[in-house]
matplotlib code that plots the C-alpha trace (Angstrom):
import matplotlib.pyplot as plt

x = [143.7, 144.1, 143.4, 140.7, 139.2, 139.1, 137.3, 135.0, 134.0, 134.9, 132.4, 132.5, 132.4, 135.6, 137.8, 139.2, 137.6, 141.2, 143.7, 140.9, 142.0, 141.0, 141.3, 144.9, 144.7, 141.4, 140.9, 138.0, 138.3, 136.1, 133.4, 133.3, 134.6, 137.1, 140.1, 143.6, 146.0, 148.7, 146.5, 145.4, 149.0, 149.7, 146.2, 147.9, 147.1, 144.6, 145.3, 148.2, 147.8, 151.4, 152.3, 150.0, 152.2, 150.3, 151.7, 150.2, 151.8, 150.3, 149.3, 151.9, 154.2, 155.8, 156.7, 154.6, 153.9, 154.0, 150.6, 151.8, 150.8, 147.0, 146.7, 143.6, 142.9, 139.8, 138.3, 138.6, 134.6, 133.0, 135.7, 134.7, 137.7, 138.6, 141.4, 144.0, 145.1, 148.6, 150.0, 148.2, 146.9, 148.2, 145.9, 142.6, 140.0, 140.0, 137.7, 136.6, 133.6, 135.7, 138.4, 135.3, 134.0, 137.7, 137.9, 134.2, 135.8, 139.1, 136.8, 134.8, 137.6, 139.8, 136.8, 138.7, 139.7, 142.1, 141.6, 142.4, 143.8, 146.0, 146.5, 147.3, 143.8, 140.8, 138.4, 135.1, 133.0, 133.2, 132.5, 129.5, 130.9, 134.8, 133.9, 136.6, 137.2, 137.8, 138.8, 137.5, 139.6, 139.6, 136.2, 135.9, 138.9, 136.7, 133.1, 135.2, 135.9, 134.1, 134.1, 133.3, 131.2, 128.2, 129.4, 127.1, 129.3, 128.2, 129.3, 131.5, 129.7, 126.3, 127.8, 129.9, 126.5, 124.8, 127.7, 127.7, 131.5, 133.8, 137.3, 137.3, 138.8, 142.3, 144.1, 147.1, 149.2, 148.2, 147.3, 146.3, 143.9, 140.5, 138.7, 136.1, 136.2, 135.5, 137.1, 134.0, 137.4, 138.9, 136.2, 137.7, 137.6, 140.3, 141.2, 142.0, 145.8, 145.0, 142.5, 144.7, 147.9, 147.2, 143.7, 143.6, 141.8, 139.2, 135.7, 135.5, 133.1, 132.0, 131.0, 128.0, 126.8, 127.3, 127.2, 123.2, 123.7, 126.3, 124.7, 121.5, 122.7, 123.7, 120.1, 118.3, 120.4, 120.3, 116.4, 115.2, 117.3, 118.6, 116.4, 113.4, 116.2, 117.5, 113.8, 113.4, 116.0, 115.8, 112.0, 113.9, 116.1, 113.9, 111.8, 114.8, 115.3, 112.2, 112.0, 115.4, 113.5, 110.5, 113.0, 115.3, 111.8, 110.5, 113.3, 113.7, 109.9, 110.4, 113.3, 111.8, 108.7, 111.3, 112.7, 109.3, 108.5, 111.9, 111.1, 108.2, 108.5, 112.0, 109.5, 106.9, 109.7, 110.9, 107.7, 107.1, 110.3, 109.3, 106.2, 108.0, 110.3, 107.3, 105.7, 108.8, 108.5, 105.2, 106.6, 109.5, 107.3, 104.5, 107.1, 108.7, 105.7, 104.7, 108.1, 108.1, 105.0, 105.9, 108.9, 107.2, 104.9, 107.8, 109.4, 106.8, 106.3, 109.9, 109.9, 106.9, 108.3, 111.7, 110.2, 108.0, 110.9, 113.2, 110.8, 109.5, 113.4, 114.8, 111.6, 112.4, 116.2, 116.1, 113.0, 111.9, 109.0, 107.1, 107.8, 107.2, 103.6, 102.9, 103.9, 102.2, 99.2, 100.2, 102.7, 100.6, 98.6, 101.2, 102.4, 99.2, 98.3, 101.4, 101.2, 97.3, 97.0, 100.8, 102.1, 104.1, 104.8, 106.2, 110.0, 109.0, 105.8, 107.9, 108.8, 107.7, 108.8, 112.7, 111.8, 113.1, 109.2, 110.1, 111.4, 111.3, 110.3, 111.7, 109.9, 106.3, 103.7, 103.0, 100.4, 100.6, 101.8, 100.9, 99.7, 103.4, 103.7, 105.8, 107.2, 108.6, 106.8, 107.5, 106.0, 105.5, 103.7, 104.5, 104.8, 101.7, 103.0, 99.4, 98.6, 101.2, 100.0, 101.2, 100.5, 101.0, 100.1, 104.6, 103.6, 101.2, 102.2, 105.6, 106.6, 110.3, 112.7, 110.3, 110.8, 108.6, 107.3, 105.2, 105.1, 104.9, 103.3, 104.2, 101.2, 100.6, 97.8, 95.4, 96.0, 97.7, 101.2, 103.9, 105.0, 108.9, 111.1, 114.2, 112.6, 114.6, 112.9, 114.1, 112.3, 113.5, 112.0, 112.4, 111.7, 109.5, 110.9, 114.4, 115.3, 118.6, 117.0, 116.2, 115.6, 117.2, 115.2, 116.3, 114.3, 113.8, 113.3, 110.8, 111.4, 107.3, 106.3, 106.6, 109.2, 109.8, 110.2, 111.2, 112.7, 113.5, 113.1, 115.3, 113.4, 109.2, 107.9, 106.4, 107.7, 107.4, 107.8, 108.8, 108.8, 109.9, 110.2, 112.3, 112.9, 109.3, 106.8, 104.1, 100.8, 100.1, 103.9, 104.5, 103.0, 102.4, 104.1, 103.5, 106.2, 104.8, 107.7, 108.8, 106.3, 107.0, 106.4, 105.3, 107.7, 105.0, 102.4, 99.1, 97.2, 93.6, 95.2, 98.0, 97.4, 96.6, 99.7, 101.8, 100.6, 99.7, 102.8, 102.2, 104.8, 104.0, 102.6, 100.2, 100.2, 96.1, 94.7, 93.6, 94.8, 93.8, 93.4, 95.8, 98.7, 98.9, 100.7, 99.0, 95.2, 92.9, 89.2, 86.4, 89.0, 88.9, 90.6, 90.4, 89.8, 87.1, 89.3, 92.5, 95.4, 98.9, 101.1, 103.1, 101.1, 97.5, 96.4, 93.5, 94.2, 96.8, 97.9, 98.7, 101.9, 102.8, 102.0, 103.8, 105.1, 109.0, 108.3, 109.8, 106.5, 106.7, 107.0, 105.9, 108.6, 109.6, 107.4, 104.7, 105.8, 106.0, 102.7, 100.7, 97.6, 97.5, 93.9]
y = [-49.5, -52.9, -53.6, -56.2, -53.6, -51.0, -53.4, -54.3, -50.5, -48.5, -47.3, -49.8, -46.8, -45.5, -48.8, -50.2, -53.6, -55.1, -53.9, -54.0, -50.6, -47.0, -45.3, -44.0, -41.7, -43.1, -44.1, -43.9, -46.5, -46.7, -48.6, -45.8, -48.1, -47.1, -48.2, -47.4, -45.9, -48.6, -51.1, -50.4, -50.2, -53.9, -55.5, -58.1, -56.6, -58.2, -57.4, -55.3, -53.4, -52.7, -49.2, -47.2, -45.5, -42.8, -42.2, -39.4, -35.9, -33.4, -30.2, -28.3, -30.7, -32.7, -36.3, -39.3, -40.0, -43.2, -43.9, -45.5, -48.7, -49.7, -51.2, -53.4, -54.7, -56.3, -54.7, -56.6, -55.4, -56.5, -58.2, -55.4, -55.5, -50.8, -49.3, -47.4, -44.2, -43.9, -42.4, -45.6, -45.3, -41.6, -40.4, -41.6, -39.7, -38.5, -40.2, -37.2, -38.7, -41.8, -39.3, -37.4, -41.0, -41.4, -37.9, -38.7, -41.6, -40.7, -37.5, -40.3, -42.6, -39.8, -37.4, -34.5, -32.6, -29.9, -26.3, -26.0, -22.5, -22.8, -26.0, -25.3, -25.7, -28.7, -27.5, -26.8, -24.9, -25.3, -22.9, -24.3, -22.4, -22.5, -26.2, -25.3, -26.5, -24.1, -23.1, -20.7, -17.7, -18.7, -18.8, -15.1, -13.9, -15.8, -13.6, -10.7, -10.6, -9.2, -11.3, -14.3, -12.6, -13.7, -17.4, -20.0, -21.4, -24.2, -27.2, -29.4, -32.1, -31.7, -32.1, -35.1, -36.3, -36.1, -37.2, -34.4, -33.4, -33.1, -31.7, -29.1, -30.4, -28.5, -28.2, -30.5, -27.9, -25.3, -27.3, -23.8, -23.5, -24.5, -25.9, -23.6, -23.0, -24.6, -24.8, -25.3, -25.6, -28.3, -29.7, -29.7, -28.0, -25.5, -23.2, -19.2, -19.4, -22.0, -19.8, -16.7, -18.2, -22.0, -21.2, -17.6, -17.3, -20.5, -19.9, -20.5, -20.0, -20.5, -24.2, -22.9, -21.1, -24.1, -27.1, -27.1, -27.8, -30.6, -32.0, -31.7, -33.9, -36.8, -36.4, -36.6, -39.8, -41.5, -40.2, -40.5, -43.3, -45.6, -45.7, -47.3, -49.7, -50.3, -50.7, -53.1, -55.2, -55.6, -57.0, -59.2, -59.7, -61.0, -62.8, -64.9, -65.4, -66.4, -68.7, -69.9, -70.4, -72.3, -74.0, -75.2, -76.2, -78.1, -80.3, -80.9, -82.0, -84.0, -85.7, -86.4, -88.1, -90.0, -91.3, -92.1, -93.8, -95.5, -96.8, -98.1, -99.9, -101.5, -102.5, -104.0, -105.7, -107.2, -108.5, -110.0, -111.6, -113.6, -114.3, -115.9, -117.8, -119.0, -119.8, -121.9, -123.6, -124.9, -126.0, -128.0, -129.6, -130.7, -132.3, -133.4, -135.5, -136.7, -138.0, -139.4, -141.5, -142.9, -143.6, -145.5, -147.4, -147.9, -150.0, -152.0, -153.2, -153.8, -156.0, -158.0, -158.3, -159.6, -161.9, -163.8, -164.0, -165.2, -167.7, -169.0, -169.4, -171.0, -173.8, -174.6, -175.1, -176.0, -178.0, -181.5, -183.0, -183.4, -179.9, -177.8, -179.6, -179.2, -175.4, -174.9, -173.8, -170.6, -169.8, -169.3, -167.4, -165.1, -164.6, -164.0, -161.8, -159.5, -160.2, -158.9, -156.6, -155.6, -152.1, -151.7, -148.2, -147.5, -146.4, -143.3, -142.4, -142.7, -139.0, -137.2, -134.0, -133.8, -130.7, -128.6, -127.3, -125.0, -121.7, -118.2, -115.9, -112.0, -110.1, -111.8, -109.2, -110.2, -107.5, -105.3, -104.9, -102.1, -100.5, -100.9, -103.0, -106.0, -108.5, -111.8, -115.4, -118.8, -120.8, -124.9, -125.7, -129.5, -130.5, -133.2, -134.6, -135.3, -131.6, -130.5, -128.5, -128.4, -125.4, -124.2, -126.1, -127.0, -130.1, -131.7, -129.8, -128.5, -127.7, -128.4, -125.8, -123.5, -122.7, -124.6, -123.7, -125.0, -123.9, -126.4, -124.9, -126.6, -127.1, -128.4, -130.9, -128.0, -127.2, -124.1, -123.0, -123.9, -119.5, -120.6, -121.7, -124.4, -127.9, -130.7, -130.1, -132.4, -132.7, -134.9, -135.0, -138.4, -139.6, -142.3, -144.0, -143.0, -143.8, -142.2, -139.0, -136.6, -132.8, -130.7, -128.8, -125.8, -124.8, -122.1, -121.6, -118.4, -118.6, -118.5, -122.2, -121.8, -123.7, -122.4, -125.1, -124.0, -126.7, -126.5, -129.8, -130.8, -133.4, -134.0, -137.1, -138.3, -137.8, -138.2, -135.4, -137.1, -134.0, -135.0, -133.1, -135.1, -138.0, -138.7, -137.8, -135.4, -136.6, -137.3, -137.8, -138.6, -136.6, -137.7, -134.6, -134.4, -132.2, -131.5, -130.9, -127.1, -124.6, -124.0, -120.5, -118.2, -117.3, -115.1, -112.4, -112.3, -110.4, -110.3, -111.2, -110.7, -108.2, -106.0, -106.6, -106.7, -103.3, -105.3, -107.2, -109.7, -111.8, -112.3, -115.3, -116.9, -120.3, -120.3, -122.0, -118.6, -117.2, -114.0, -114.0, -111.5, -112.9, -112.7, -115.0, -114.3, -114.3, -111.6, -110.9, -112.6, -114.5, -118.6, -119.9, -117.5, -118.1, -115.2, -114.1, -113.5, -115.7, -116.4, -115.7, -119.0, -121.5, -120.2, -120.8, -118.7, -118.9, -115.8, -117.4, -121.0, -123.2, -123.0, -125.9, -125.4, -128.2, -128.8, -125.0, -123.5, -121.3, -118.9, -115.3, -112.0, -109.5, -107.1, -104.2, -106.6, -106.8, -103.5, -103.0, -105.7, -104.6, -104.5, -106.0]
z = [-90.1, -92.1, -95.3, -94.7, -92.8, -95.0, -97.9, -95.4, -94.3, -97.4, -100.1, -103.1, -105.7, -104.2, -104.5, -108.0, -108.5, -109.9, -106.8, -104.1, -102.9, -103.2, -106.4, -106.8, -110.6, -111.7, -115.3, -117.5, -120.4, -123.3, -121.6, -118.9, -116.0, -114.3, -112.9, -111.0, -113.8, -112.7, -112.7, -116.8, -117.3, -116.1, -118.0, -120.9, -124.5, -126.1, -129.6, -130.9, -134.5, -136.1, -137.5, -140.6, -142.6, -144.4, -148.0, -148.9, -148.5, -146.3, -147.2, -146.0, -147.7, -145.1, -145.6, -145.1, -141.2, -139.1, -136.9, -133.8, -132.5, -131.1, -128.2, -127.1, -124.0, -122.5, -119.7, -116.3, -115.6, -118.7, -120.9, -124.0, -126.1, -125.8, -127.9, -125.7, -126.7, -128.3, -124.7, -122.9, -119.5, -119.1, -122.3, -120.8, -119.3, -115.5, -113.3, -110.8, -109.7, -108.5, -106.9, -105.2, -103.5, -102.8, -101.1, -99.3, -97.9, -96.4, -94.9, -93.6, -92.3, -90.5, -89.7, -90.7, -93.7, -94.3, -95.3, -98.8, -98.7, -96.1, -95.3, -91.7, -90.4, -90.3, -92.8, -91.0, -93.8, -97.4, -100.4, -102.6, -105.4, -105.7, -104.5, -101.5, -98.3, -95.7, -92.0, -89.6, -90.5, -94.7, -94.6, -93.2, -95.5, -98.2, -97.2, -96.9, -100.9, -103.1, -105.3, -103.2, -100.8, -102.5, -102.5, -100.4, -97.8, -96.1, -92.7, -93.8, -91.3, -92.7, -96.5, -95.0, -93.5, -97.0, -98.7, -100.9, -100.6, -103.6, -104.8, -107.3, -111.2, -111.5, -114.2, -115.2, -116.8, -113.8, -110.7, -108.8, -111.4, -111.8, -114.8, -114.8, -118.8, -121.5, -125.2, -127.5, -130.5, -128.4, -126.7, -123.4, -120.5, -119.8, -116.4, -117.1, -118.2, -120.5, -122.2, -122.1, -123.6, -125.8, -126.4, -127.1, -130.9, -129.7, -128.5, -124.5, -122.2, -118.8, -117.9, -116.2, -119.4, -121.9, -119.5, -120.2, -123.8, -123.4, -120.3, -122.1, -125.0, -121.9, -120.6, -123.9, -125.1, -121.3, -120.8, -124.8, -125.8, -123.3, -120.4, -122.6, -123.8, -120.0, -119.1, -121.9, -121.2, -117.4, -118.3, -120.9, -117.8, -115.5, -118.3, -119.1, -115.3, -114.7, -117.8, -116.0, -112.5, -114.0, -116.1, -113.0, -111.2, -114.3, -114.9, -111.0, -111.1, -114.4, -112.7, -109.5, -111.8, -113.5, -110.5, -109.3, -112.3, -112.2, -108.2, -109.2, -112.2, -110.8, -108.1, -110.7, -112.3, -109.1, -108.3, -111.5, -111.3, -108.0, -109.5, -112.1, -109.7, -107.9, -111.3, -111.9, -108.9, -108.9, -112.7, -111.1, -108.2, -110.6, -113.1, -110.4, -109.0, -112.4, -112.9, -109.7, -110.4, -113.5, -111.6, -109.2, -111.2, -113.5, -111.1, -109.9, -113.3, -114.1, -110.4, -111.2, -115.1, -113.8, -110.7, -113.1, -116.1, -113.1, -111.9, -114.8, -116.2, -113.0, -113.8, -117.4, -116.5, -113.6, -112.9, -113.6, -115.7, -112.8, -111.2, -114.2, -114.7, -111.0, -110.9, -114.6, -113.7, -111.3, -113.4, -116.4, -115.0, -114.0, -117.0, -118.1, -116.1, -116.6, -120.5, -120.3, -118.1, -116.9, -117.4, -120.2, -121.9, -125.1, -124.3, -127.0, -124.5, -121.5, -120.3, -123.6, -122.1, -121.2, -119.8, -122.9, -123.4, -120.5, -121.6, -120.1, -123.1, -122.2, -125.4, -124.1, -123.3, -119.7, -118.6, -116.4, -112.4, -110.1, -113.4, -114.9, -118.1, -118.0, -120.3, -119.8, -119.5, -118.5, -121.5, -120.8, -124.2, -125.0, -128.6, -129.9, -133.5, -134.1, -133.9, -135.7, -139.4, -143.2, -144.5, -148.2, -151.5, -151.9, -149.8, -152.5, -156.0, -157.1, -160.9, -162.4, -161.7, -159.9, -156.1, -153.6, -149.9, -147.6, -143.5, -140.6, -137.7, -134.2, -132.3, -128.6, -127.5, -126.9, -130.7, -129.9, -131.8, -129.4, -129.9, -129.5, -132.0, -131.4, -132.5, -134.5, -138.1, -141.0, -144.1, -146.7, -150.2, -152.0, -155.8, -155.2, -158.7, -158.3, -154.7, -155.3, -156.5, -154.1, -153.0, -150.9, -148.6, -146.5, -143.4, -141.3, -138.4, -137.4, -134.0, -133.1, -133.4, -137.2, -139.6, -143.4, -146.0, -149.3, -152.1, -156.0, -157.5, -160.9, -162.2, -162.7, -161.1, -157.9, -154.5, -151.0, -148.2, -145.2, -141.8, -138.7, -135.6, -132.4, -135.2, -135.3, -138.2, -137.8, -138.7, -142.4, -143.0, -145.6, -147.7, -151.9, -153.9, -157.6, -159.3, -163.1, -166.1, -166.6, -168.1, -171.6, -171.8, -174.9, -177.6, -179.3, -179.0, -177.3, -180.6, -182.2, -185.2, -187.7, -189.1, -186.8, -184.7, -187.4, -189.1, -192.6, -193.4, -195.2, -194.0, -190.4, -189.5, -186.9, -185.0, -185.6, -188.9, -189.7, -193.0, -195.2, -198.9, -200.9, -200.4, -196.2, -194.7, -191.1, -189.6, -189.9, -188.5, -190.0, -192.3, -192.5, -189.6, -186.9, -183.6, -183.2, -180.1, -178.6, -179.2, -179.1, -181.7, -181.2, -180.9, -181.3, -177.8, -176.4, -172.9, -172.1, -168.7, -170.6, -171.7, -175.0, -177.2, -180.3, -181.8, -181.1, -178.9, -182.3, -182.9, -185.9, -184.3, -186.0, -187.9, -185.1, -186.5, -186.1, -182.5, -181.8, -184.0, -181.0, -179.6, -175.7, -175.1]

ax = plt.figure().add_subplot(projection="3d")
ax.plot(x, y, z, "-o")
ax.set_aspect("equal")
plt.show()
């Protein structure tokens, strides 16, 4: 039989899941799986731990010993890191169970079994106590005994059929023996001869008399303990699985909305995008037809302009006394007429839009589309000079020194801000006394119809603020600008009085008439001179938010206790 064969009918708990084939010395390792011998021998050693070398003396004296070497190797099954015993593979535990599968299924493939007694015969019954296999003639030798005449013997093929079969455990140092003892010193199992001669003084007994207790301690810990905790975790299991299910079915739904959403906002965009083509086309036919027009009519003026020019040249130069009197008449009133009542446009009305008011705006709200939002417009806002605003009190007033603004707000003929940025702005500031004298102005642009003008201007005086967008002023240009001289500001201290500020030195003094008697220098409430409200040290002034006025702006400031002395009011 092949060996694809066998892997395909053989029993999975009787084949070693790292050389594919039945269990040949099965191993248990730490982990209790279980594998060929051999095939622990060749894993790759995970981790190696050198030599302990114990120090200490022993009680009997000897010298210090030498702990051999650990070996760790990861289990093929479940890749837990297990120690191997100092002997390796030969120092782990048996595996009878996996020797009985193996022993079930060779019964199974070559539907025979030998007897186990004499070797000579197929087995045919089988001794439910010695755990024997026996022939025909055995098994009445067997009944015969007396000692085994009470054993249960059963068919072989009805223990196959319920694949109850299994070897009996013999011992390694006697394989004729059994291990039908056990060492409760050692705690191993041991045949008859080992009891009678290496474990003579220890306390054995029968397996079937003690194999309650231990077998009890398995059940408690596999019934008490781990059960409940395998029960647990195959609901935390399937709990994770599911979460992994609905998980798998969410995302796949999420995406598929996504995709949908995707679809049909690329489709919303798309049709937007014609409609904005279409949009631009109707934009380029109706330009195109009111250029056309002025074309046209353009023209016909320029041909009736030059024909009469033409005509009425060739008769001064050309024509006689007589011929120019004669023609006089019709060509006056040719002339006339194209003088009067002849079409003749300003060159600067002429095609006031070059087309540059045309611009496609991609961050413009443009509503919605099959219930998708959209952005992007076509914008074809002309700019109207006469329209366009000043905004901000920088155009009329400015002060020496101090920062000025003002705002110009493109506007189109509906009176609407053009919402685009990119015009020609230029403002120029001009002394109207010093024509060499002027102020630098810096604008910017905001980029929504809206131009910042901001200025600092060196000298007081008048001026004028010429804006002008395309090279052509906006209405009101230009506009009168009055810059005052720099505000003088305070030097002193906003007080009641000096005396209170001051803390009663007599020393500090006031820029009010006020004066104290007693040899104070300063004002004082009620006193001769005093205001009767708040003032300013400096200069006397009642007004907090003021220019100073003191003479030469040298006021007489308090000491700096009276300073620290002023009352906030």
């Amino acid at each position: 039989m092949s060996c694809d064969k066998c892997l395909t009918e053989v029993n999975p708990k009787a084949v070693c899941r790292v050389c594919k084939r039945l269990y040949r010395d099965p191993k248990i390792l730490p982990c209790l799986h279980s594998f060929c011998a051999d095939c622990i021998r060749q894993l790759n050693p995970f981790s190696v731990s050198g030599p302990n070398v114990k120090q200490t003396l022993s009680k009997d004296g000897q010298p210090p010993t030498v702990d051999q070497k650990v070996t760790t190797v990861l289990c093929p099954d479940c890749d837990t890191e297990v120690d191997l015993p100092p002997s390796g593979a030969d120092g782990l535990t048996t595996d009878h169970l996996a020797l009985d599968e193996v022993f079930l299924q060779t019964l199974l493939t070559h539907n025979s079994v030998r007897c186990d007694l004499c070797s000579d015969g197929d087995a045919e019954l089988r001794c439910e106590v010695c755990c024997v296999n026996l022939c025909e003639f055995c098994s009445q030798a067997h009944r015969r005994q007396r000692r085994t005449s009470a054993h249960t013997v059963q068919s072989v093929q009805e223990l196959k059929a319920q694949g109850r079969l299994s070897r009996p455990v013999l011992c390694s140092l006697h394989p004729a023996q059994e291990l039908r003892l056990f060492c409760e010193s050692c705690d191993q199992p041991v045949c008859l001869e080992c009891a009678a001669t290496f474990h003579r003084e220890h306390d054995c007994s029968a397996a079937r008399d003690i194999i309650h207790h231990h077998g009890g301690r398995i059940r408690d810990l596999v019934v008490g303990r781990l059960q409940p905790r395998l029960q647990r975790l195959e609901e935390s299991l399937m709990k994770v699985e599911i979460t992994q299910d609905a998980l798998q079915a969410r995302m796949e739904a999420t995406a598929e909305d996504v995709r949908a959403f995707a679809r049909g906002y690329a489709a919303s965009v798309e049709t937007h995008c014609l409609s904005l083509l279409r949009r631009l086309e109707e934009l380029r036919v109706q330009r195109r037809n009111q250029l056309h027009l002025q074309k046209v009519q353009l023209q016909q003026a320029l041909s009736d302009t030059r024909g009469g020019v033409r005509f009425a040249e060739r008769l001064l130069a050309c024509g006689s006394d007589a011929e120019i009197l004669n023609a006089k008449g019709v060509t006056l009133a040719r002339l006339t007429s194209l003088v009067e009542s002849g079409y003749d446009p300003s060159p600067a009305t002429v095609a006031p839009d070059d087309s540059s008011s045309i611009h496609f705006l991609p961050g413009e709200g443009a509503g919605e589309v099959d219930g998708y939002p959209v952005v992007g417009v076509i914008q074809t806002q002309t700019l109207d000079l006469s329209r366009c605003t000043i905004e901000g009190e920088g155009v009329q007033v400015g002060r020496q020194g101090q920062p000025g603004h003002f705002t110009l707000v493109c506007r189109d003929s509906a009176g609407q801000p053009l919402g685009r940025g990119g015009e020609n702005v230029l403002v120029s500031i001009i002394n109207k006394d010093k024509k060499n004298c002027m102020v630098e102005a810096t604008v910017f642009d905001k980029n929504d119809g809206s131009f910042s003008v901001s200025y600092t201007p060196a000298e007081p005086g008048s001026y004028s603020v010429w804006v002008c967008v395309k090279a052509q002023h906006v209405k009101g240009s230009p506009f009168p600008l009055t810059v005052t001289r720099r505000l003088r500001r305070h030097a002193g201290t906003f007080h009641c009085c000096t005396f209170c500020s001051s803390g009663g030195a007599k020393d500090a003094r006031c820029g009010c008439p006020g004066t104290m008697p007693g040899g104070f220098q300063g004002c004082g409430h009620g006193h001769k001179g005093h205001p009767g409200q708040p003032h300013w040290s400096c200069c006397g002034s009642t007004q907090e938010q003021s220019e100073c006025r003191a003479p030469g702006h040298r006021p007489v400031t308090p000491t700096v206790r009276g300073q620290l002395r002023t009352v906030e009011l």
